[in-house]
NUBAVEX-400199 format. One record per residue: z, y, x of N, C-alpha, C in turn; residue in three letters; residue number from 1. Coordinates in nm, 3 decimals, decimal comma. Atoms other than C-alpha are relative to their C-alpha. Example, Ala and Ser with C-alpha at 12.3 -4.5 7.8 and 13.67 -1.06 7.14 Angstrom:
<nodes>
node n.z->0,000 | n.y->-0,119 | n.x->0,089 | ca.z->0,780 | ca.y->-0,450 | ca.x->1,230 | c.z->0,000 | c.y->0,120 | c.x->0,090 | type->Ala | seq->1
node n.z->-0,006 | n.y->-0,119 | n.x->-0,082 | ca.z->0,714 | ca.y->-0,106 | ca.x->1,367 | c.z->0,073 | c.y->0,109 | c.x->-0,077 | type->Ser | seq->2
</nodes>
This chain:
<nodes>
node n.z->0,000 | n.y->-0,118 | n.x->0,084 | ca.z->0,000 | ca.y->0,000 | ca.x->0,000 | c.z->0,000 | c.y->0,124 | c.x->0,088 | type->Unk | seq->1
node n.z->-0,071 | n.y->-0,151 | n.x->-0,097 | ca.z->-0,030 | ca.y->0,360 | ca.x->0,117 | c.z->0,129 | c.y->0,030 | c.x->0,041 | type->Unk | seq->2
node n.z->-0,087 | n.y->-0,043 | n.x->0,013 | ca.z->0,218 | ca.y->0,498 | ca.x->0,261 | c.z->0,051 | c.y->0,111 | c.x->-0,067 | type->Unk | seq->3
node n.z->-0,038 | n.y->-0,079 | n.x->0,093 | ca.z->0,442 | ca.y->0,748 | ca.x->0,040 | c.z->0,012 | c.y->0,125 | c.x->0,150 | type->Unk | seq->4
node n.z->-0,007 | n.y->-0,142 | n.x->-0,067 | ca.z->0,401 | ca.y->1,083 | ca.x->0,214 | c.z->0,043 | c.y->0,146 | c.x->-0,043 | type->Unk | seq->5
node n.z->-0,043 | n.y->-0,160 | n.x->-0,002 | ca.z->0,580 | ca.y->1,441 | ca.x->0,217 | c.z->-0,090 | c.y->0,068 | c.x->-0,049 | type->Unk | seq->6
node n.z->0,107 | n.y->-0,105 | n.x->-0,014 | ca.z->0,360 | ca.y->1,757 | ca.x->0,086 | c.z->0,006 | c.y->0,062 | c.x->0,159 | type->Unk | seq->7
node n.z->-0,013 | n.y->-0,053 | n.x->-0,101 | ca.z->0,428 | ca.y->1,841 | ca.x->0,393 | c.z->-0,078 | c.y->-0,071 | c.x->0,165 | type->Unk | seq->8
node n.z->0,069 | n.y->0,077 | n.x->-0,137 | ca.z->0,348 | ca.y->1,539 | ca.x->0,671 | c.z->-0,137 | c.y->-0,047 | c.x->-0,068 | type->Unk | seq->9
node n.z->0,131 | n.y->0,015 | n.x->0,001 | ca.z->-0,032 | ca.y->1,475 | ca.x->0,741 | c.z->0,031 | c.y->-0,166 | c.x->0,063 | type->Unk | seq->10
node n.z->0,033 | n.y->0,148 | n.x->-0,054 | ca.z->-0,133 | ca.y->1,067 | ca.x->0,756 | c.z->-0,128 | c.y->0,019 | c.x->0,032 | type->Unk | seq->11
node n.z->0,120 | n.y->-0,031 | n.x->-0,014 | ca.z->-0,412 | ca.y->1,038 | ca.x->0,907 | c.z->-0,028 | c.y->-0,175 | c.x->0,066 | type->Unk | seq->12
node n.z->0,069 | n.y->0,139 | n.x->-0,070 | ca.z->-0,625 | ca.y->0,691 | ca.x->0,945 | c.z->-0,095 | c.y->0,009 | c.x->0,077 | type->Unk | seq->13
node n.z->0,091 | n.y->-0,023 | n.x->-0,088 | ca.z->-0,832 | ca.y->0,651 | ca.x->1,265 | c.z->-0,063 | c.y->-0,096 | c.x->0,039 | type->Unk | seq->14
node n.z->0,010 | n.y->0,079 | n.x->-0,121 | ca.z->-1,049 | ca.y->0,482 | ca.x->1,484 | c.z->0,012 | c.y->0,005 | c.x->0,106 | type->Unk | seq->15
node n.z->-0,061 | n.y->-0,040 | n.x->-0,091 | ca.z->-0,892 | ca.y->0,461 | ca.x->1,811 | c.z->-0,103 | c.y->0,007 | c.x->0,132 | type->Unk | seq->16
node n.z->0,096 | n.y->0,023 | n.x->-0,074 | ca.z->-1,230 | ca.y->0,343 | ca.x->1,986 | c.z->-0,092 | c.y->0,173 | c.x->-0,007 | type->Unk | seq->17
node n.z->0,094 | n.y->-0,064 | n.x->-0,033 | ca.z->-1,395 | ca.y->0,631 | ca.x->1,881 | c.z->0,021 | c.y->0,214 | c.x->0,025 | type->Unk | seq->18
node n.z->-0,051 | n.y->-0,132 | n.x->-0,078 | ca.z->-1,327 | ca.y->1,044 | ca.x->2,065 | c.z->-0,056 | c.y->0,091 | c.x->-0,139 | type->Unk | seq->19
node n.z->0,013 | n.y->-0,085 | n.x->0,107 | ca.z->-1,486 | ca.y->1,241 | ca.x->1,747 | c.z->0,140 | c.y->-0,048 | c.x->-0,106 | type->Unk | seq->20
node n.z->-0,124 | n.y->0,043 | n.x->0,067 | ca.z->-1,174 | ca.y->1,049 | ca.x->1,561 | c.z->0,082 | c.y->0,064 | c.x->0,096 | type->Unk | seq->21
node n.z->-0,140 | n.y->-0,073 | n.x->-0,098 | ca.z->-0,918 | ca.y->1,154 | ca.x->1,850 | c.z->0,002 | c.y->0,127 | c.x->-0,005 | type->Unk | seq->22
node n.z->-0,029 | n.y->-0,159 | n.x->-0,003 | ca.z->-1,026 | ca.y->1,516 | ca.x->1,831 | c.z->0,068 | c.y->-0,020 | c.x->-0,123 | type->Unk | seq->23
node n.z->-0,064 | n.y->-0,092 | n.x->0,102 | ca.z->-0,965 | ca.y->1,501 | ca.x->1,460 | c.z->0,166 | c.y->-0,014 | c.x->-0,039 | type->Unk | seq->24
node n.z->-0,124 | n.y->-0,004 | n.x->-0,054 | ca.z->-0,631 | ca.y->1,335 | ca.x->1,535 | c.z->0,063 | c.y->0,135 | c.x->0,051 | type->Unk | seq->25
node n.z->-0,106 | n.y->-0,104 | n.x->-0,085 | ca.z->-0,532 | ca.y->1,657 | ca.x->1,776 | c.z->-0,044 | c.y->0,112 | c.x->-0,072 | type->Unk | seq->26
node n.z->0,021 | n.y->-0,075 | n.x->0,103 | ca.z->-0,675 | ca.y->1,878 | ca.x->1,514 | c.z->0,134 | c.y->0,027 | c.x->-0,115 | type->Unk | seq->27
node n.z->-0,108 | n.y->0,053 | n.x->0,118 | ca.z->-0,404 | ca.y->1,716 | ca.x->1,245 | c.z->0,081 | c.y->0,055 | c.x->0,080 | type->Unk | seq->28
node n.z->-0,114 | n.y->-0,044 | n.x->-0,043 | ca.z->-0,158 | ca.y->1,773 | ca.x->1,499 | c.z->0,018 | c.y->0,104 | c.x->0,062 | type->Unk | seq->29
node n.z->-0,011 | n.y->-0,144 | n.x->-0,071 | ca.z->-0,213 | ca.y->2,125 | ca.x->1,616 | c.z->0,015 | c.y->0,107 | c.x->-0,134 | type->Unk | seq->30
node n.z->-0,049 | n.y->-0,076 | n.x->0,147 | ca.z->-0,136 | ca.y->2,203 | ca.x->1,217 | c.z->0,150 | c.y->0,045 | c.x->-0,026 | type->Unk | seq->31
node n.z->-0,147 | n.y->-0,036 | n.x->0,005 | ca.z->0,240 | ca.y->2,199 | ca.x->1,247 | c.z->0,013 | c.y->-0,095 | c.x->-0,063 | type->Unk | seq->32
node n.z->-0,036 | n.y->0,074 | n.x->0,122 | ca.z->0,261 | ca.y->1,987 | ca.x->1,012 | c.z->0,047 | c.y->-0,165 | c.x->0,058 | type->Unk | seq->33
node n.z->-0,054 | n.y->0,099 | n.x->-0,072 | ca.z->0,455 | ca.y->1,637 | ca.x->1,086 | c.z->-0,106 | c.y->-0,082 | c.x->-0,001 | type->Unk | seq->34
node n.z->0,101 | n.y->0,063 | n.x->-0,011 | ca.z->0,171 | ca.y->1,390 | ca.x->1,146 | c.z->0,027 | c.y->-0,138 | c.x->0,043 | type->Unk | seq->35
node n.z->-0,004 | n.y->0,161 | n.x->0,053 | ca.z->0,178 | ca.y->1,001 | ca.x->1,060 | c.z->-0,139 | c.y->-0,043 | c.x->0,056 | type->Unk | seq->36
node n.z->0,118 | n.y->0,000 | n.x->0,022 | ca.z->-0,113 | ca.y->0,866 | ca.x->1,256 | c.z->-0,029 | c.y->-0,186 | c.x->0,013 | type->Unk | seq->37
node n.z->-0,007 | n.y->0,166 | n.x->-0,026 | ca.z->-0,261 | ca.y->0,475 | ca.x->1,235 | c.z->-0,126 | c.y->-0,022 | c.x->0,020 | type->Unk | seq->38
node n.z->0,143 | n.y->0,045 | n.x->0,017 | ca.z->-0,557 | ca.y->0,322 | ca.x->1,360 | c.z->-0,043 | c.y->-0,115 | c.x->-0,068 | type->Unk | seq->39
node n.z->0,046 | n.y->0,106 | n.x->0,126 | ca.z->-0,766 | ca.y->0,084 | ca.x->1,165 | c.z->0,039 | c.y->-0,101 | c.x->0,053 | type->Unk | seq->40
node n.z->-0,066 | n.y->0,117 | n.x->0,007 | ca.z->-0,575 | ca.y->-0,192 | ca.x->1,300 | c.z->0,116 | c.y->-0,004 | c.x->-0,071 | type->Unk | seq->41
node n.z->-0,111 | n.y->-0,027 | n.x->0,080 | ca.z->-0,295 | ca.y->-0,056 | ca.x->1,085 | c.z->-0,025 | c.y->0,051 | c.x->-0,114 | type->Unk | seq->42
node n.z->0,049 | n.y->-0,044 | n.x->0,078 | ca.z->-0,446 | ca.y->0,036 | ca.x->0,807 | c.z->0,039 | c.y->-0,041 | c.x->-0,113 | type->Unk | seq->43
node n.z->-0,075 | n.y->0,107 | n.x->0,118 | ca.z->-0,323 | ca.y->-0,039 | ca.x->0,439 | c.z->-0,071 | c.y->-0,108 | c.x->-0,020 | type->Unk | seq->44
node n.z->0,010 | n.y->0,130 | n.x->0,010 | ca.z->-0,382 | ca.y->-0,384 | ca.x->0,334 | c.z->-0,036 | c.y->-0,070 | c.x->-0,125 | type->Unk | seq->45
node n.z->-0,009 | n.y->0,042 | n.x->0,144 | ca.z->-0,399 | ca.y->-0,405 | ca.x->0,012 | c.z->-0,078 | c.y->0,060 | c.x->-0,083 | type->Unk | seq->46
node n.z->0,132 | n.y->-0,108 | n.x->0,087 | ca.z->-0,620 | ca.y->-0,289 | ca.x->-0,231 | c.z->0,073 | c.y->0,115 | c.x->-0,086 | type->Unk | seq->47
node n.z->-0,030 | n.y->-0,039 | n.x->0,080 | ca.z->-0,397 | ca.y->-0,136 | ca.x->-0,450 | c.z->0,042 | c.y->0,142 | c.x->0,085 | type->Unk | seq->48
node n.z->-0,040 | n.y->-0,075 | n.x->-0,089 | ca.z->-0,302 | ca.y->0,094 | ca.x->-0,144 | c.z->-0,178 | c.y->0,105 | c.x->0,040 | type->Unk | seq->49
node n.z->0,129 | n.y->-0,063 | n.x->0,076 | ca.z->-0,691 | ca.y->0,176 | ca.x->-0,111 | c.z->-0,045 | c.y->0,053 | c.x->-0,115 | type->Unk | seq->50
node n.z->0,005 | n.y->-0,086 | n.x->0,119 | ca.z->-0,693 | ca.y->0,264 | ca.x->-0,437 | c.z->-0,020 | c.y->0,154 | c.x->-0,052 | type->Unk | seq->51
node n.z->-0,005 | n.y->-0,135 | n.x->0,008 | ca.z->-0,504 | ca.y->0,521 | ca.x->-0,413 | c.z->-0,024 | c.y->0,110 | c.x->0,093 | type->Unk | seq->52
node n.z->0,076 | n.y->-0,063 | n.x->-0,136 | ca.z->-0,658 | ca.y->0,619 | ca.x->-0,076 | c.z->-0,116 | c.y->0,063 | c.x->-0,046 | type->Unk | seq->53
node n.z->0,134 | n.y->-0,042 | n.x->0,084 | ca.z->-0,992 | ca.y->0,651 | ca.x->-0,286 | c.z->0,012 | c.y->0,087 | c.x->-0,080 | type->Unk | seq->54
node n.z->-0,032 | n.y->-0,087 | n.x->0,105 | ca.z->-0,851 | ca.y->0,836 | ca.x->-0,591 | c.z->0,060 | c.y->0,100 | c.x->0,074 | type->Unk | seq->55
node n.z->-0,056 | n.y->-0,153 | n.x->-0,046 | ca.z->-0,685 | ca.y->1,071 | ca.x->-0,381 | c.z->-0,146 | c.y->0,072 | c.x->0,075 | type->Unk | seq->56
node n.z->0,129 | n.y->-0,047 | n.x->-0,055 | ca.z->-1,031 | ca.y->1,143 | ca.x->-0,176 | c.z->-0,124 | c.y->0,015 | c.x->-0,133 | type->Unk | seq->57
node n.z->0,119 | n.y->-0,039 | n.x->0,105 | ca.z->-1,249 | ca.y->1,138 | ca.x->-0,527 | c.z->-0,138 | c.y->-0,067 | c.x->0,053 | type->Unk | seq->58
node n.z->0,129 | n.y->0,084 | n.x->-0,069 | ca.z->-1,472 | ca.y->0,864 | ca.x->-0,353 | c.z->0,007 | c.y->-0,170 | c.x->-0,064 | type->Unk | seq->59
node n.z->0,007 | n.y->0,178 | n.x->-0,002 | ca.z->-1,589 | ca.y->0,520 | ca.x->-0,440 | c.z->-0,043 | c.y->-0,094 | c.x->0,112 | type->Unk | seq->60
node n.z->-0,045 | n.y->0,050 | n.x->-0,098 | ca.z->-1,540 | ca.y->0,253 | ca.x->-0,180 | c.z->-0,116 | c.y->-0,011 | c.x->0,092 | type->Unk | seq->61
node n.z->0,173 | n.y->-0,001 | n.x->-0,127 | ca.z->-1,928 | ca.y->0,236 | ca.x->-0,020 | c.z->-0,012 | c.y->0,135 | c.x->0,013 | type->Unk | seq->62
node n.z->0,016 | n.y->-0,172 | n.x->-0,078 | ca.z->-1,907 | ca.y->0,633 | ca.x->0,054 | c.z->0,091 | c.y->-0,016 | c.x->0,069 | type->Unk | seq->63
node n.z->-0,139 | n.y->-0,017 | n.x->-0,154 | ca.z->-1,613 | ca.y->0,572 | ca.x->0,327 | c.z->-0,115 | c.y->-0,070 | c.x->0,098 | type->Unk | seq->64
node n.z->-0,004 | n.y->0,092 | n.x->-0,115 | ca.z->-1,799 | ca.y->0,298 | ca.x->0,489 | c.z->-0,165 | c.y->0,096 | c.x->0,075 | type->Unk | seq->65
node n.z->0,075 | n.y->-0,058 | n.x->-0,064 | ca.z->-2,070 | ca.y->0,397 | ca.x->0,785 | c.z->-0,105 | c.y->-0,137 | c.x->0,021 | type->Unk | seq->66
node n.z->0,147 | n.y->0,078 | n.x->0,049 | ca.z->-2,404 | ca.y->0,215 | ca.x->0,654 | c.z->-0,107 | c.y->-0,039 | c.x->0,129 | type->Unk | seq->67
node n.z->0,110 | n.y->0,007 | n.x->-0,104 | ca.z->-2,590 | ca.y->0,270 | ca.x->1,000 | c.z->0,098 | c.y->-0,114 | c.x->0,100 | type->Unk | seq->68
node n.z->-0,050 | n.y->0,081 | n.x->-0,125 | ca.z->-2,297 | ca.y->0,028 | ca.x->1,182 | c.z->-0,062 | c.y->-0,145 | c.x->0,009 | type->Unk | seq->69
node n.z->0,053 | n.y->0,134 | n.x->-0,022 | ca.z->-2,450 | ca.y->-0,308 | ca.x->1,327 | c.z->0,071 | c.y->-0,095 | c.x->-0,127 | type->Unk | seq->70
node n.z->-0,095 | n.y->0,120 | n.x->0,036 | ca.z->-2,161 | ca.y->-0,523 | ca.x->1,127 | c.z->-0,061 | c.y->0,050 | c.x->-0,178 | type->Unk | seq->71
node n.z->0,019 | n.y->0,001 | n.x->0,160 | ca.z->-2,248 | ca.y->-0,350 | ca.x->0,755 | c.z->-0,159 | c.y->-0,038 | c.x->-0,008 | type->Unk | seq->72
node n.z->0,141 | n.y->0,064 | n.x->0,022 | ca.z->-2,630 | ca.y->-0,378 | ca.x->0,827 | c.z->-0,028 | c.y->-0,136 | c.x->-0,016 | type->Unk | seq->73
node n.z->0,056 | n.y->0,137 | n.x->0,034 | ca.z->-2,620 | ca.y->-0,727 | ca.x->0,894 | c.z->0,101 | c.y->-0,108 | c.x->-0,057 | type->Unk | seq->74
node n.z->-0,096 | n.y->0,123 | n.x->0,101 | ca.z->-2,326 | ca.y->-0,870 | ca.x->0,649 | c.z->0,032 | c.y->0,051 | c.x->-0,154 | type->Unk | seq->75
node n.z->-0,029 | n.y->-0,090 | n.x->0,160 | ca.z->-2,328 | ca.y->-0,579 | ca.x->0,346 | c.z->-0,112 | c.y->0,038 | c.x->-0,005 | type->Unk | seq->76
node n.z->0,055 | n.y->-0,092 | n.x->0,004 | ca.z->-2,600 | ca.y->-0,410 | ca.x->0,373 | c.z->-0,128 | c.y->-0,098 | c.x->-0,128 | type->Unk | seq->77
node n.z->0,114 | n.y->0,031 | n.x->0,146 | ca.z->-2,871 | ca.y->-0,458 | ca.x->0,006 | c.z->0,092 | c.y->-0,134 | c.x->-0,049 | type->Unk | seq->78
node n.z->-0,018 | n.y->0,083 | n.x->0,094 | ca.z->-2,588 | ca.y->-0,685 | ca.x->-0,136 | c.z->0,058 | c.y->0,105 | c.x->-0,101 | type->Unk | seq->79
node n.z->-0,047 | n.y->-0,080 | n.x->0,079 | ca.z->-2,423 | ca.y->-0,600 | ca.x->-0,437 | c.z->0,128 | c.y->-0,022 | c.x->-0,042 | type->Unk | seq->80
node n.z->-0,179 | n.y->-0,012 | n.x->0,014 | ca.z->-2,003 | ca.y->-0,553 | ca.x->-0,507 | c.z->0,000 | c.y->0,077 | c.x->-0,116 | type->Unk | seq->81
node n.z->-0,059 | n.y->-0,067 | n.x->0,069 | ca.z->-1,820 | ca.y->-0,477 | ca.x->-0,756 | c.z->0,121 | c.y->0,116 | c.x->0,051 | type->Unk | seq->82
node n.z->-0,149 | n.y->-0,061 | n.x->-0,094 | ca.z->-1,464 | ca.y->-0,251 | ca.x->-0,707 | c.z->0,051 | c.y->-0,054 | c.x->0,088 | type->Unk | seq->83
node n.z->-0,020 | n.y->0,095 | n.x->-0,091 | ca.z->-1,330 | ca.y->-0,518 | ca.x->-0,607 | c.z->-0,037 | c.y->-0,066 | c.x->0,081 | type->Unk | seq->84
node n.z->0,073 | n.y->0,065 | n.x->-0,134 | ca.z->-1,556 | ca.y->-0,662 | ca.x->-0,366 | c.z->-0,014 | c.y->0,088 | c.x->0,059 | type->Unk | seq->85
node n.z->-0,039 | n.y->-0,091 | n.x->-0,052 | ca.z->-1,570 | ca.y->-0,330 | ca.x->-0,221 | c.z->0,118 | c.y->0,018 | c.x->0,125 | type->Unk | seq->86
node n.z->-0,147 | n.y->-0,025 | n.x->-0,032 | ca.z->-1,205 | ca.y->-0,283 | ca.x->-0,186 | c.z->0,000 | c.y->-0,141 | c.x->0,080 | type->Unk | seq->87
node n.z->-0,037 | n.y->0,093 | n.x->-0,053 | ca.z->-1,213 | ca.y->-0,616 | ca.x->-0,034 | c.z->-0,095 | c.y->0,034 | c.x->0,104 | type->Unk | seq->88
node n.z->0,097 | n.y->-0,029 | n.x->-0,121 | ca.z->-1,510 | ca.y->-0,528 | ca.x->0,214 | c.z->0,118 | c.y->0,107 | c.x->0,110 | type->Unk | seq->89
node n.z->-0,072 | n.y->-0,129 | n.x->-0,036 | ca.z->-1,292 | ca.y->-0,185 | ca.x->0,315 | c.z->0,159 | c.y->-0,098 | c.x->0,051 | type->Unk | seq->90
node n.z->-0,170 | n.y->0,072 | n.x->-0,111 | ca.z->-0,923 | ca.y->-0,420 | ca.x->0,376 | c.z->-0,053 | c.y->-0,094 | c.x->0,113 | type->Unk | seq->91
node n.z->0,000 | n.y->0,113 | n.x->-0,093 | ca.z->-1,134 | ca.y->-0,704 | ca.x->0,580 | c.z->-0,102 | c.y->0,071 | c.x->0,122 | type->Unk | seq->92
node n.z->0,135 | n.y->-0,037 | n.x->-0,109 | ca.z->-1,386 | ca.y->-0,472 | ca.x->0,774 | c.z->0,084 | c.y->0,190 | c.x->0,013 | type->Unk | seq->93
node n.z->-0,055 | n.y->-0,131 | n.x->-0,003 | ca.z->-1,125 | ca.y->-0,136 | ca.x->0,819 | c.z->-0,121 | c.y->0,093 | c.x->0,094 | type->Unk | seq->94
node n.z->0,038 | n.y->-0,046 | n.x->-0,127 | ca.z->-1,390 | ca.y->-0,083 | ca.x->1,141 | c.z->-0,119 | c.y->0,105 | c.x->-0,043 | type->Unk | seq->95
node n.z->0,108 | n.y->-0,012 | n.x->0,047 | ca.z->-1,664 | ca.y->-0,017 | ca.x->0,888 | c.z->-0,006 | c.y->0,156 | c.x->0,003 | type->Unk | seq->96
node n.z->-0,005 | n.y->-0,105 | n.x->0,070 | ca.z->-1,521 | ca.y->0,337 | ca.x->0,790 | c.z->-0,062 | c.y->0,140 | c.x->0,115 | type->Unk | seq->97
node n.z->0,079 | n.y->-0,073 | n.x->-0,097 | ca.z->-1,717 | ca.y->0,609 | ca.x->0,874 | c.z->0,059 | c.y->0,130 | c.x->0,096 | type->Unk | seq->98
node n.z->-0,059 | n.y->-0,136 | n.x->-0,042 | ca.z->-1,473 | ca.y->0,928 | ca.x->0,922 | c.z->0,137 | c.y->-0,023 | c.x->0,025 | type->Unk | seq->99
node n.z->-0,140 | n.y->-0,020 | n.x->0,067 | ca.z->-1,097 | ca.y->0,959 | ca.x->0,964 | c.z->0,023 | c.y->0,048 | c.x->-0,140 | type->Unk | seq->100
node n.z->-0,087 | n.y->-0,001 | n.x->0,164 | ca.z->-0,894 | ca.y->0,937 | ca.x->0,639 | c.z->0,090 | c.y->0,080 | c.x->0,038 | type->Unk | seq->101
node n.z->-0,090 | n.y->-0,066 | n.x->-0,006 | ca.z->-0,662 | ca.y->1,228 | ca.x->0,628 | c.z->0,072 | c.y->0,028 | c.x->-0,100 | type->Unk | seq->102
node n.z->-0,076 | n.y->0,017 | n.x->0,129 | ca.z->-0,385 | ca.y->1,240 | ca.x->0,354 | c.z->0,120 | c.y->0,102 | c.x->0,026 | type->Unk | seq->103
node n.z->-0,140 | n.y->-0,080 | n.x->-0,004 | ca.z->-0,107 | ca.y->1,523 | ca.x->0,315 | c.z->-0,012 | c.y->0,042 | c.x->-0,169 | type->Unk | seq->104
node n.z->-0,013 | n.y->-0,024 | n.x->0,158 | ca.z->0,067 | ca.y->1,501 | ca.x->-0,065 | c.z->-0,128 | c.y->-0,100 | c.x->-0,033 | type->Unk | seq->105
node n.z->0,106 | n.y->0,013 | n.x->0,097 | ca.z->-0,183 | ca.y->1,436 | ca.x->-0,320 | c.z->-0,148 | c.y->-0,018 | c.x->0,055 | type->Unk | seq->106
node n.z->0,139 | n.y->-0,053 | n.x->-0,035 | ca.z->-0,478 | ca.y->1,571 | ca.x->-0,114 | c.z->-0,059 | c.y->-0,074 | c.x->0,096 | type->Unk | seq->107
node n.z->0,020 | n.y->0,107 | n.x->-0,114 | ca.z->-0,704 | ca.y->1,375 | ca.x->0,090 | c.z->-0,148 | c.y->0,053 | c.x->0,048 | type->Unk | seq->108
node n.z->0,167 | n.y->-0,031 | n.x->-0,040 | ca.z->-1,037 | ca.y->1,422 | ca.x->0,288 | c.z->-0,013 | c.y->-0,134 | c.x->0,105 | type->Unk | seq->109
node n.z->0,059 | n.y->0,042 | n.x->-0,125 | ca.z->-1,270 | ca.y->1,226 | ca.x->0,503 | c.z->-0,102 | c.y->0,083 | c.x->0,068 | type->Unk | seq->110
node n.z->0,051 | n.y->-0,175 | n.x->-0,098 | ca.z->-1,354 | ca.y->1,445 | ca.x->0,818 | c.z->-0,063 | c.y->-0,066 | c.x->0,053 | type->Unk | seq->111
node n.z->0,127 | n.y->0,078 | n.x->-0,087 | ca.z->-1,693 | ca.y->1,368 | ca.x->0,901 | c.z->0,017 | c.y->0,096 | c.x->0,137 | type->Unk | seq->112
node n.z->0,031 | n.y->-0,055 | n.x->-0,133 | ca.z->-1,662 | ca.y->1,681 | ca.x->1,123 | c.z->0,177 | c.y->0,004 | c.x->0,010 | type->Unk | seq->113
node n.z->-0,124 | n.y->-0,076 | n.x->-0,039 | ca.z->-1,313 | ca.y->1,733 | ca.x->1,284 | c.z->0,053 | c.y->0,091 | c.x->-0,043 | type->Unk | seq->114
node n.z->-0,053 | n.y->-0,199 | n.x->0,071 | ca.z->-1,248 | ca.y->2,115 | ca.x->1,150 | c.z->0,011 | c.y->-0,130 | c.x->-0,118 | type->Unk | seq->115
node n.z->-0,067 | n.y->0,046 | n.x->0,161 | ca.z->-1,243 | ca.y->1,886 | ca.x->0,815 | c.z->0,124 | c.y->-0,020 | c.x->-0,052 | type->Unk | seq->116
node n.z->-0,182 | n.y->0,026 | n.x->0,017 | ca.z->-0,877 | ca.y->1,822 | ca.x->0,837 | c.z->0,057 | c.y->0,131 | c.x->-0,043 | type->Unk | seq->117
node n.z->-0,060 | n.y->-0,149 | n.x->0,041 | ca.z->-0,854 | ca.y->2,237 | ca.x->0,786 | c.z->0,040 | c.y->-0,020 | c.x->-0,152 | type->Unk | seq->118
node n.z->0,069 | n.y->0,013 | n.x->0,151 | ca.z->-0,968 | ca.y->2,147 | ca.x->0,419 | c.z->0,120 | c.y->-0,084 | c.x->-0,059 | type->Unk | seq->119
node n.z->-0,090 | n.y->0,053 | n.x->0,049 | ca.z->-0,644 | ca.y->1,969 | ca.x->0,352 | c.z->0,146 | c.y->0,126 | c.x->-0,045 | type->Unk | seq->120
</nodes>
């Protein structure tokens, strides 16, 4: 499940492999703001935790993931999912996602560019 977060502390989900994620990491944390950060090896687990990862971002689960990566082209790519097969693609393939997930309160973005974390 997500974790329950402060209006105040910024969560932010990353990939740790990749340096456009680490800026937006030191972005989050040059806000003041207390900052929760996890890479997609820590990522929630559960769908019901995605959920509300999704509903808080106003996205359905194939707009997170990054369509041009080797692993979705050749194991997702022209099938067809429901929510739930989705949400199950997104807990067993966290690697897929295309942006950091940033979450403070209610509000959520995925920062394709870095500055996107302002927008929280």
């Amino acid at each position: 499940m997500a974790d329950k977060t402060s209006n105040e502390e910024i969560i932010i989900y990353y990939n740790k492999e990749s340096s456009s994620d680490k800026k937006t990491l030191a972005f989050a944390q040059s806000l003041g703001s207390p900052v929760r950060s996890y890479t997609h090896d820590n990522v929630p687990s559960t769908a019901t935790g995605w959920e509300e990862i999704l509903s808080n971002l106003n996205m359905e689960p194939n707009e997170i993931l990054d369509e041009s990566h080797p692993d979705y082209i050749a194991n997702i790519q022209g099938k067809e999912f429901d929510n739930a097969g989705w949400l199950n693609v997104i807990q067993n393939n966290p690697h897929l996602i295309k942006a950091p997930i940033a979450m403070k309160g209610k509000s959520a973005v995925l920062c394709i560019k870095s500055t996107d974390i302002y927008r929280l």
